[in-house]
C-alpha positions in Angstrom: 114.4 -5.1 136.8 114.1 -6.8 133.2 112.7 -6.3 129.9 112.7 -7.3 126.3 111.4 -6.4 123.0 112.1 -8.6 119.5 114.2 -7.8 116.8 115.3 -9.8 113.9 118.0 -8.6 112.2 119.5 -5.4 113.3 123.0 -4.4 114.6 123.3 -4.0 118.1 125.0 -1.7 121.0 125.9 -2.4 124.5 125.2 0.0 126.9 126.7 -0.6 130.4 126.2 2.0 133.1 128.2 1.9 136.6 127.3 3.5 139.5 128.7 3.1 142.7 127.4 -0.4 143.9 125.6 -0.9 140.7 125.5 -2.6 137.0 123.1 -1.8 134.1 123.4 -3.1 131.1 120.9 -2.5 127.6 121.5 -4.0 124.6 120.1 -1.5 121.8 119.5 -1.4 118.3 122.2 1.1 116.3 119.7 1.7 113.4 116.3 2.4 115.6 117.1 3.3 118.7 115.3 0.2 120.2 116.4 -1.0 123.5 115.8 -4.4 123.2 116.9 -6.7 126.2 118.1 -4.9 129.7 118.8 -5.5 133.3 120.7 -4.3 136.5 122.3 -6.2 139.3 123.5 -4.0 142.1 124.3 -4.1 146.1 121.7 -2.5 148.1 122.3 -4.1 151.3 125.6 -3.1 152.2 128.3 -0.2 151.0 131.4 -1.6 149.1 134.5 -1.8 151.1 136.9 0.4 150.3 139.8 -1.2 147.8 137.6 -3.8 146.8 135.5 -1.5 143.8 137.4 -3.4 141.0 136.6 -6.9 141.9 132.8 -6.0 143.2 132.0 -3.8 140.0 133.4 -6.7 137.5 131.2 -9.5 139.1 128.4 -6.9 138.7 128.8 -6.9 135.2 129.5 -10.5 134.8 125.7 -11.1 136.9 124.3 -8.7 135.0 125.7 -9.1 131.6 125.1 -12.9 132.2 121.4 -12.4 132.3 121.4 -10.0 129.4 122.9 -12.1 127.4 120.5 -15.2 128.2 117.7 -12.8 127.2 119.0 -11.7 124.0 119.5 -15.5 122.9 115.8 -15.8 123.2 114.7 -12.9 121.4 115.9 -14.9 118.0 118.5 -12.2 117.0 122.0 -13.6 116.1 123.3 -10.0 115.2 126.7 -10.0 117.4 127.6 -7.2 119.7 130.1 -5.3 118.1 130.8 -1.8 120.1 129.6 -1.0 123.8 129.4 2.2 125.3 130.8 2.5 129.2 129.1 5.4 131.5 130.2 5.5 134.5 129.0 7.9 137.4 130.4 9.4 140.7 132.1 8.3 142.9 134.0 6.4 140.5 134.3 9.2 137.6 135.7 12.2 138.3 134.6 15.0 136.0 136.4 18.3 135.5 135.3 21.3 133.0 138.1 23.8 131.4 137.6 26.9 129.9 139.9 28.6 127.6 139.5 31.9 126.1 141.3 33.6 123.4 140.6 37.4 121.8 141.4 39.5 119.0 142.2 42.7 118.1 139.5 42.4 115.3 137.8 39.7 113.4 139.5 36.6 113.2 138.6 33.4 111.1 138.6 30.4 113.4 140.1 27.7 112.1 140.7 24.1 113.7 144.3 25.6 114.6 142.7 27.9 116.9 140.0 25.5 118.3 143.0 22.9 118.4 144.8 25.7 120.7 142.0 26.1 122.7 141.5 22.6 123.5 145.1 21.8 124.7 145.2 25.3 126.8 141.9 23.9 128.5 143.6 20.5 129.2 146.6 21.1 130.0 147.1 19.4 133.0 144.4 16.5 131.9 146.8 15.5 128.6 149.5 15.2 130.8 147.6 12.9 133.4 147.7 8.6 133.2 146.3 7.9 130.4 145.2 4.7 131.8 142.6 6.2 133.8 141.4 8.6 131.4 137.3 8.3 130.5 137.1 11.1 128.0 138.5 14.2 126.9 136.5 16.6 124.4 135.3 19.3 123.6 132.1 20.4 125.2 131.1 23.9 124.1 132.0 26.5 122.0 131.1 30.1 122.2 132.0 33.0 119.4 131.5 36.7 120.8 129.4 34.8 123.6 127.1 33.1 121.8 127.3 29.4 121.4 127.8 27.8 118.0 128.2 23.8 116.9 130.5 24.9 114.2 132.8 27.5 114.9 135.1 26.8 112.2 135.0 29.1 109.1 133.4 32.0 111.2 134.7 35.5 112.4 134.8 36.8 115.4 136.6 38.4 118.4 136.6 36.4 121.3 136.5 32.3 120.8 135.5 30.4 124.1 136.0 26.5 124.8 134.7 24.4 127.1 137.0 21.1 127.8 135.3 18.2 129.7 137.8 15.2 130.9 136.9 12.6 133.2 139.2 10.1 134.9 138.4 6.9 137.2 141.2 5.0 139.0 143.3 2.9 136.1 142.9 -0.4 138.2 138.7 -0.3 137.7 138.9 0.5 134.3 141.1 -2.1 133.4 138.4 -4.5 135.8 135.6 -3.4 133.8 137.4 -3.9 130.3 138.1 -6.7 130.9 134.3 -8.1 131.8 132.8 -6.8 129.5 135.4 -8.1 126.5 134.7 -11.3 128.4 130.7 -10.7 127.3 131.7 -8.7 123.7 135.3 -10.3 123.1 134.8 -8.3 119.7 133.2 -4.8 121.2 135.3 -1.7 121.2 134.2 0.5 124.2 134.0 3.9 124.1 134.5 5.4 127.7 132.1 8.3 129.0 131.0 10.0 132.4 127.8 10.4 133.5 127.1 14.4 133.5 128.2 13.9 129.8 124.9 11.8 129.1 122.6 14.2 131.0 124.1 17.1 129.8 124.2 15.6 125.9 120.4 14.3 126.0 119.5 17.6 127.9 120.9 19.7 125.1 119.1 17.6 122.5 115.7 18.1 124.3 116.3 22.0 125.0 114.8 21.2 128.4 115.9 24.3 129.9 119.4 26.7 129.3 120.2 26.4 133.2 119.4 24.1 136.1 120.9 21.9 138.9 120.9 18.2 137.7 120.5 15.7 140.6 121.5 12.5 140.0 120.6 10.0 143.1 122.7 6.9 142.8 122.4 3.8 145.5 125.2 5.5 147.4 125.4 8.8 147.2 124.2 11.9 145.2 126.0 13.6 142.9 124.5 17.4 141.9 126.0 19.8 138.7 125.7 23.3 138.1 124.7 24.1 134.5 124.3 26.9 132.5 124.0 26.7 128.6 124.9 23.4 128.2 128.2 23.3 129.7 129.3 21.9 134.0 130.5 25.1 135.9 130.1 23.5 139.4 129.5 19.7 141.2 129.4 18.2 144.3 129.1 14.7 145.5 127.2 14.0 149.2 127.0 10.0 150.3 123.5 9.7 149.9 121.8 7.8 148.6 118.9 5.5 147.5 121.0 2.7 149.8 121.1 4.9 153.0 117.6 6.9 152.3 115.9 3.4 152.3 118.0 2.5 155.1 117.2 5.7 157.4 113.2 4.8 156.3 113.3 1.0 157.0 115.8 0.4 159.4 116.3 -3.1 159.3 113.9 -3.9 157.3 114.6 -5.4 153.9 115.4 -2.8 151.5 113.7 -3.9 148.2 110.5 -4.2 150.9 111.2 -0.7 152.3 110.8 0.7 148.4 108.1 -1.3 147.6 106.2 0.6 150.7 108.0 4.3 148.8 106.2 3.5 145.9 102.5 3.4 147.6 103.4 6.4 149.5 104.0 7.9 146.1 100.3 6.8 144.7 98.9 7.9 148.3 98.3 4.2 148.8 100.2 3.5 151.8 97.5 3.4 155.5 98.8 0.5 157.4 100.9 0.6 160.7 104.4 -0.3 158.4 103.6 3.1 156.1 103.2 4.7 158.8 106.4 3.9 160.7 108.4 4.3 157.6 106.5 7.7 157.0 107.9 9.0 161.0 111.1 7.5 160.1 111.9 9.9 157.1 110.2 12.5 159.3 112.7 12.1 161.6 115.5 11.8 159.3 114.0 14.8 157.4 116.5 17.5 159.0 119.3 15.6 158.5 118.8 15.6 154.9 118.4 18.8 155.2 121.3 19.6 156.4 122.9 17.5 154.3 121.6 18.9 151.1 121.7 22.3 152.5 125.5 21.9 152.8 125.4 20.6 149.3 123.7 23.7 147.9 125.8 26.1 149.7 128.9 24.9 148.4 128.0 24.4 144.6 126.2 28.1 145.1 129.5 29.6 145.9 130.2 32.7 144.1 127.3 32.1 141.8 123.5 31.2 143.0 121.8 28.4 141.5 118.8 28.2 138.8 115.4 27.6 140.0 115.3 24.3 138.0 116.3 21.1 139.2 116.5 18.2 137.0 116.2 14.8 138.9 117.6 11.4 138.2 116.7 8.7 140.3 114.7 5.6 140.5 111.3 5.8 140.2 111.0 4.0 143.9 112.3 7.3 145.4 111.5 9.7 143.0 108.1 11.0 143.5 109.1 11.5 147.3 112.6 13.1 145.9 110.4 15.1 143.5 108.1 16.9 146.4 110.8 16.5 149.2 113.7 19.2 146.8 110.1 21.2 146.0 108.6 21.7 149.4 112.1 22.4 151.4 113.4 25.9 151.5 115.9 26.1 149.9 115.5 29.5 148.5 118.6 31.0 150.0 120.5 29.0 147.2 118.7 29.9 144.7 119.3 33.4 142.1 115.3 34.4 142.5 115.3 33.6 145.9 112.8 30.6 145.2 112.2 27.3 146.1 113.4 24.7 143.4 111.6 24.2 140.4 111.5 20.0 140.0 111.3 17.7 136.7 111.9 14.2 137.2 113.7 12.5 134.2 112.1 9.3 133.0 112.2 7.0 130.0 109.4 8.0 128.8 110.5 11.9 127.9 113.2 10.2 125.7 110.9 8.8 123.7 112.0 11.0 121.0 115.6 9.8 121.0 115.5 5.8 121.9 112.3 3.2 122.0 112.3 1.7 125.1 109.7 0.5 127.5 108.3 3.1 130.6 110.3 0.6 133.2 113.7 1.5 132.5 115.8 2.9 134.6 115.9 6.8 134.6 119.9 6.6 134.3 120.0 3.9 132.1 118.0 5.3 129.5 119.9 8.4 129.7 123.0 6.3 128.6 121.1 4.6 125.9 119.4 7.6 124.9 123.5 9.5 124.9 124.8 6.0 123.0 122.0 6.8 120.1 123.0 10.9 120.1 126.5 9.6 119.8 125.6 7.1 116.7 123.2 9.1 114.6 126.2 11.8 114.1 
């Protein structure tokens, strides 16, 4: 998919997010939040081979960034692309959350010292990992006496609680995807993020909700987080997918055809004979997913049942049916209420306080635009 607005003068970002099989890329303005060329190239067809994720995810970029670049030439703006942010998903990232607690006989000042102390007791075994293959390490929360502050410095309390997040992704792919996108932006510096910390930054700027399951459905598999208050306590990754959903639907059929048929379904548009072979295809597949998803649920609900809310991320091809497939399910045994999920598909337009950007970008990339603009107005 492609789009562009046009901007004169302006200094720009690049936003490039990886999931597994696929490259998006935005270029957006730093001063307005205005996303103003973007595309994606990505793999539907068939699954990476395994070893072979550095070489496929850098020509990705170079397609992709290729076309971006043509795009932005044409808009008239000669502003050169100075930084780039780099988000990259599951499988690829792997995201961890520490927590590090610290109390007091009475009321303490916190300083940085003790925040500093927090942070390298929660990443401990993180600061002493490759640093090659490190995405991010940070602090993601802070909590005095149990109640979460943004600046805990200079207050009393006495407990202090830190949340660490650190992500890593094999050293080999990082280095593949530094290197194409300095080939795009020889002068960008690129700062290195995971996806959950884009959902659950933008979610804590919209004050969706204090706790839900976020879902993000990538073209190979699905990656689902536990969250409560702003901070990761549990994930798990399932290989599905939009990839091997459209495949289960379509069979051999072409897959960009097979979601073209999802989104009639979606408008209740869809009466011929293909609809309705693709509609007793997923009915068939139905309690595999299921199960799959079941499984899923059961193991992130471990010790700890899940909110009622789900927050979804995925492609608006599958996404209504993803929307009333996660509602209608029981899957109440999962849940704290014993109810049936609760779901809000994420799109680009619901971050239209944060970035500008047209109704036809991707959920996930405008999640990474919209985290890139967070990052920059600070």
């Amino acid at each position: 998919m492609f789009g562009s607005t046009h901007l004169r003068r302006d200094t720009v970002v690049a936003i490039l997010v990886i999931e597994d099989s696929s490259a998006s890329i935005t270029l957006m303005s730093k001063d307005s939040g205005r996303v103003i060329v973007y595309d994606r190239a990505q793999a539907l067809a068939e699954p990476q081979l395994e070893g072979t994720e550095s070489a496929s995810t850098a020509t990705l970029i170079h397609e992709v960034g290729t076309r971006v670049m043509d795009a932005y030439s044409k808009t008239g703006m000669r502003a050169p692309v100075t930084s780039a942010y780099c988000i990259v998903h599951e499988p690829y990232a792997r995201t961890r959350v520490r927590r590090a607690v610290k109390s007091f006989e009475e009321d303490t000042r916190i300083s940085s010292d003790i925040v500093k102390e927090l942070f390298r007791s929660a990443c401990a075994e993180e600061l002493e990992a490759d640093p090659e293959g490190i995405l991010e390490a940070g602090v993601l929360a802070v909590e005095l006496n149990g109640y979460a502050t943004d600046h805990p410095v200079g207050q009393y309390a006495h407990t202090a609680e830190l949340f660490a997040i650190s992500s890593d992704i094999n050293s080999e792919l990082k280095k593949a995807i530094g290197t194409a996108l300095w080939s795009l932006w020889p002068a960008a510096y690129i700062s290195w993020r995971s996806g959950i910390r884009s959902i659950l930054s933008v979610e804590r700027v919209l004050q969706h909700k204090r706790e839900y399951v976020a879902v993000v459905v990538g073209p190979g598999c699905t990656s689902i987080y536990g969250i409560d208050n702003g901070s990761l306590y549990a994930s798990h990754t399932v290989r599905e997918g939009l990839r091997t959903i459209l495949a289960r639907a379509g069979g051999s059929r072409n897959p960009m055809e097979t979601a073209s048929y999802f989104r009639m379904i979606a408008r209740d548009a869809c009466e011929d004979d293909t609809c309705a072979a693709i509609l007793g295809s997923l009915g068939a597949a139905e309690p595999d997913l299921v199960r799959v998803f079941g499984d899923a649920f059961s193991a992130l609900s471990t010790g700890r049942k899940l909110p009622n809310d789900i927050v979804l991320v995925a492609d608006a091809d599958l996404g209504t049916w993803l929307t009333r497939f996660f509602g209608r399910i029981d899957f109440s045994q999962f849940t704290a209420t014993t109810l049936p999920f609760n779901v809000e598909q994420i799109s680009a337009k619901q971050l239209s306080t944060v970035i500008e950007c047209p109704d036809t970008l991707s959920p996930v990339l405008a999640l990474g635009a919209a985290h890139a603009r967070i990052e920059l107005r600070r």
